[in-house]
C-alpha positions in Angstrom: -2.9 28.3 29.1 -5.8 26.4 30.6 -6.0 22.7 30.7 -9.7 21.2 29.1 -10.2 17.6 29.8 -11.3 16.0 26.4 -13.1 12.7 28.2 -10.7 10.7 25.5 -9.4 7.6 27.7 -7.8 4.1 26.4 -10.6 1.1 26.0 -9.5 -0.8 29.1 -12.2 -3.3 30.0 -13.8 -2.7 33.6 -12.7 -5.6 36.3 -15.3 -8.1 37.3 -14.8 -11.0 39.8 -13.2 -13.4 37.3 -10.5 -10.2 35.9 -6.7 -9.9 37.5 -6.5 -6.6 39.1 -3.8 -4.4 37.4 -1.6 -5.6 40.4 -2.0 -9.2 39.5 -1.6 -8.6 35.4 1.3 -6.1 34.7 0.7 -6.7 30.6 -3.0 -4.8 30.9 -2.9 -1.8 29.0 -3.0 1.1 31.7 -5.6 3.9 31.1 -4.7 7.2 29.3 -6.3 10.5 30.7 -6.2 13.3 28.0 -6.2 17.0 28.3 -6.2 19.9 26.2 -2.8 21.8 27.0 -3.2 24.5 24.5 -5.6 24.7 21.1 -2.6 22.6 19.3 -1.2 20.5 21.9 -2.6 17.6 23.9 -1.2 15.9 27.3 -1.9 12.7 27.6 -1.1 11.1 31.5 -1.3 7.4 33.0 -2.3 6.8 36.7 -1.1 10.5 37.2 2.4 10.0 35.5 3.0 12.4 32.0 2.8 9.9 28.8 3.5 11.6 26.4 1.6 14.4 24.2 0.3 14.9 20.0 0.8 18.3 18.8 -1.3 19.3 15.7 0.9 20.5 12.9 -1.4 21.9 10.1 -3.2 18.8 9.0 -0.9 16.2 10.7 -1.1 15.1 14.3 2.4 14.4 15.7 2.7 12.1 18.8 5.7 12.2 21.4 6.3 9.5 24.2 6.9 10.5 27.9 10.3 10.4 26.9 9.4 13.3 24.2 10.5 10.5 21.6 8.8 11.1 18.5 6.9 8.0 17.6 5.1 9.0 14.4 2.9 11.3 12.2 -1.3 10.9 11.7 -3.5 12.1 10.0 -6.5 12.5 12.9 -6.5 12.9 16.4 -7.8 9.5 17.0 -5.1 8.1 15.3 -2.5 9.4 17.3 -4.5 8.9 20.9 -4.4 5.3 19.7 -0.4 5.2 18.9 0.1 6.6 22.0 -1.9 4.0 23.9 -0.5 1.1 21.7 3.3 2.5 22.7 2.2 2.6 26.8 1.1 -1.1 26.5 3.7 -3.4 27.2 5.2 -6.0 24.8 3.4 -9.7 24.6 5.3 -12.3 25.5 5.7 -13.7 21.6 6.6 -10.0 20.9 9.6 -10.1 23.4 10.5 -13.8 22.5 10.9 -12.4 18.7 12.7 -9.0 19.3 15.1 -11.6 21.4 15.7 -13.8 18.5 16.3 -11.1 16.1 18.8 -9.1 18.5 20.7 -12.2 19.4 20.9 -12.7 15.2 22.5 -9.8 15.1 25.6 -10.7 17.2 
């Protein structure tokens, strides 16, 4: 198997002057670096670290975590890239205030 880089990576604004580094903001999205793992399978890494992959499976594109955790089924490659990135970025604050209400609901 050869690896092809597909130049696919996350839309992660560029820093100016006035922008946190990633050190400063730990909520920016970190960038996604794809390759081509085999003519069905694609390997997606952050900042060197596995991801997660999307396998193609006829004419649905099957995306995995880097826990191999299936997250979900779609119907394009871009799709999938995209669940993949929205799954790496961290929660929002009001996300993790509301997942913290309903769990505490629960008990």
């Amino acid at each position: 198997m050869s690896s092809t880089d597909t130049s696919a990576r996350s839309s992660a604004p560029t820093p100016d002057h006035n922008t946190p580094t990633p050190a400063q903001n730990t909520t920016a999205p970190a960038e996604l670096a794809w390759s081509q793992a085999d003519h069905d399978v694609y390997v997606a890494t952050s900042r060197g670290e596995f991801a997660g992959f999307v396998t193609v499976d006829d004419a649905a594109h099957v995306v995995h975590d880097r826990h191999s955790r299936r997250i979900g089924s779609y119907p394009s490659l871009a799709a999938a890239r995209q669940a993949l990135v929205d799954a790496t970025r961290p929660p929002s604050r009001s996300r993790e205030r509301l997942r913290r209400r309903i769990l505490s609901r629960r008990r």
